[in-house]
Structure formats: structure tokens, C-alpha cells
N, C-alpha and C positions, 0 to 999 in steps of 0.2 A: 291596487292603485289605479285611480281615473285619473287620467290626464287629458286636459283640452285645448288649444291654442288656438290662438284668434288676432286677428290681425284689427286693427284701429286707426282708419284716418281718423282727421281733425283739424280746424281750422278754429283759430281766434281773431277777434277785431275788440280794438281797444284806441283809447287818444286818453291825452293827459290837457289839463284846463288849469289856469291858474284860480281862476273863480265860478261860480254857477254862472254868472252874466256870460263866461266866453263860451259853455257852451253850443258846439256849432256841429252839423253834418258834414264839414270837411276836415281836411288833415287826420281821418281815420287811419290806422297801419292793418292791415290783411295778411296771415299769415297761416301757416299749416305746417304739420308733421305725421308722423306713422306711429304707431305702438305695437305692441306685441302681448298680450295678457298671456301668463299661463296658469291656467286652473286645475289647479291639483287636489283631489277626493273632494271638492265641488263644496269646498270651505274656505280653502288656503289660493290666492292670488297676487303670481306673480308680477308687477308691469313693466316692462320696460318703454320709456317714450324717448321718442327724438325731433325735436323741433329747428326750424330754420326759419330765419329771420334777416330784415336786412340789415341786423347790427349783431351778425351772429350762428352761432347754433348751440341747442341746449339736448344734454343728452338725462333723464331722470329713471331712477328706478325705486320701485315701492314693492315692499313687502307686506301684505295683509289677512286679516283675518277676520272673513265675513260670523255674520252672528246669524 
């Protein structure tokens, strides 16, 4: 068994428009989180992510299988 662990910052930036016309470079939101991968016999990848926001925190987990 190979196992490997890895840690993940990460930051996103995103805005919401009601039309192409409004958009603009301000009222952008900036925000980040940490993840955790763990790769297991260097096929199987576990992730766990945690995100904070100012309307929140999101906790997500993915189970995958690279090809």
C-alpha cells in the first residue's frame, strides 16, 4: 500500500451580474480554504475540502479514481 498526504490551500473570487452590461471590477467576494488529499496506490484519491466565506463555511469530500 502507498499512501500520500497533501495539504491544499485555495482561494476563489467570483461576483454575480444581472446582465453582461453590469459587468464591473468591483463588488468582487475573495475567499479561501484548506484541503487535505490522500492518495492511496497513486490511483485512488481521497479529498477532503473546507471553505470559509462571509456568508458561511462549506466542508466537501470526494472520492476518485484517476485513469
Amino acid at each position: 500500500q502507498h499512501l500520500r498526504f497533501m495539504l491544499v490551500p485555495f482561494v476563489g473570487a467570483g461576483s454575480v451580474f444581472d446582465s453582461v452590461g453590469d459587468t464591473s471590477s468591483n463588488d468582487w467576494k475573495f475567499d479561501g480554504g484548506m484541503g487535505l488529499r490522500l492518495s492511496w496506490n497513486l490511483s485512488t484519491v481521497i479529498s477532503f475540502d473546507y471553505a470559509r466565506s462571509g456568508e458561511g463555511g462549506l466542508f466537501y469530500m470526494e472520492v476518485g479514481h484517476q485513469f
